[in-house]
C-alpha positions in Angstrom: 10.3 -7.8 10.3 6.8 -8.1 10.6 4.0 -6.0 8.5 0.3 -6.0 9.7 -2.3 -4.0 7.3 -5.3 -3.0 7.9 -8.2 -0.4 6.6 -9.3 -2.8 3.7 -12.8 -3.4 2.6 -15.9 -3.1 0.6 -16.9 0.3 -1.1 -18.9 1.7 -3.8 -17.4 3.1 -7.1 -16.2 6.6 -6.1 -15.7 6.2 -2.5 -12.7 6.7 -0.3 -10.5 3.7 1.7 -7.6 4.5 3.8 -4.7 1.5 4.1 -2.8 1.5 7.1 0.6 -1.0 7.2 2.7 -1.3 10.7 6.1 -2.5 10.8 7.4 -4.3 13.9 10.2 -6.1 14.0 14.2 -5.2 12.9 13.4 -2.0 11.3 16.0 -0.8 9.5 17.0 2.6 8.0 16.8 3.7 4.5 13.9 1.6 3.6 11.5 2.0 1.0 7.9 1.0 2.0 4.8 1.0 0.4 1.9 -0.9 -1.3 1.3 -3.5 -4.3 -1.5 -5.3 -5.8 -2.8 -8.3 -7.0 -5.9 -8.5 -8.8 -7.5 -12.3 -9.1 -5.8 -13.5 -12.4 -3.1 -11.0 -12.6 0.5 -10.3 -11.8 1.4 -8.5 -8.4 1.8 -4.6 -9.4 3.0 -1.8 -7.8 0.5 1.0 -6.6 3.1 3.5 -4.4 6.5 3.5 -2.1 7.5 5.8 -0.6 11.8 6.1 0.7 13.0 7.4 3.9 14.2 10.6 2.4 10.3 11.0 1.2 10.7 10.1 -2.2 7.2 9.1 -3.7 6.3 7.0 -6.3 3.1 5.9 -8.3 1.8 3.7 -10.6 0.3 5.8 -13.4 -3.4 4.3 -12.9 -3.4 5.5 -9.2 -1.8 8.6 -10.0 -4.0 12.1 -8.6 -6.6 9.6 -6.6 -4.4 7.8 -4.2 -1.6 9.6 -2.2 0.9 7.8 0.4 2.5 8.9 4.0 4.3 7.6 6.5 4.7 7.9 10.2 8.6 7.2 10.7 8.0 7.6 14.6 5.7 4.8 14.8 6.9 3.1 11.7 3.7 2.7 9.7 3.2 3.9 6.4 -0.5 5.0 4.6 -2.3 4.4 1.2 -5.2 7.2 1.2 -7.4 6.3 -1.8 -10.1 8.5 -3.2 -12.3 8.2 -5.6 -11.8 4.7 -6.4 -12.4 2.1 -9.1 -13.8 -1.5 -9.7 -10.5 -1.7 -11.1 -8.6 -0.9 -8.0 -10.4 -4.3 -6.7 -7.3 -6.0 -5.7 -5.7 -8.1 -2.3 -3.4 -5.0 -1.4 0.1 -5.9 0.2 2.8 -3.9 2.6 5.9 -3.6 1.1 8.9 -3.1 2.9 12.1 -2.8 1.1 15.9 -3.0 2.3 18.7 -3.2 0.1 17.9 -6.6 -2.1 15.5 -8.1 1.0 11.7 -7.9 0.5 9.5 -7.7 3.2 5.7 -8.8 2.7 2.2 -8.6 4.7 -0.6 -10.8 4.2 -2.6 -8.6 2.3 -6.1 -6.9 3.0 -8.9 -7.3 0.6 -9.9 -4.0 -1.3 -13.6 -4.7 -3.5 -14.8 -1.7 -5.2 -18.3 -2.4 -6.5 -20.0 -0.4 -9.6 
């Protein structure tokens, strides 16, 4: 399985960045995807997944600014995220999930100045 995000970049405090994550690869079925973060000095967190059954889950810090989707047909998954946050400064990373296998991408840099 391979995961290739994109959409990261620079933005100013209250602006909007939309994450894109393509899987490729042995895709299985009843997979959760979705996206974590790791801020410089801090421990890898989740942000939001998102199951095959369209189950949706967020961390309570992103929750009512940042919403997730997926396109199942082309097998890419999307963080929208609105009105964001120094805090949300973070190297973002693809999840995909299968059973007990984790499945990462390289990251994409996300910098939200004040």
């Amino acid at each position: 399985v391979q995961l290739v995000e994109s959409g990261g970049g620079l933005v100013q405090a209250g602006g909007s960045l939309r994450l894109s994550c393509a899987a490729s690869g042995n895709i299985f079925t009843d997979t959760v995807m979705g996206w974590h973060r790791q801020a410089p000095g801090k421990q890898r967190e989740l942000v939001a997944t998102v199951t095959t059954t369209g189950v949706k889950n967020f961390a309570d810090s992103v929750k009512g600014r940042f919403t997730i989707s997926d396109d199942s047909a082309n097998n890419t998954v999307y963080l929208q995220m609105n009105n964001l946050k120094p805090e949300d400064t973070a190297v973002y990373y693809c999840l995909m999930r299968w059973r007990t296998l984790n499945f990462w991408g390289q990251g994409t840099q996300v910098t939200v100045s004040s």
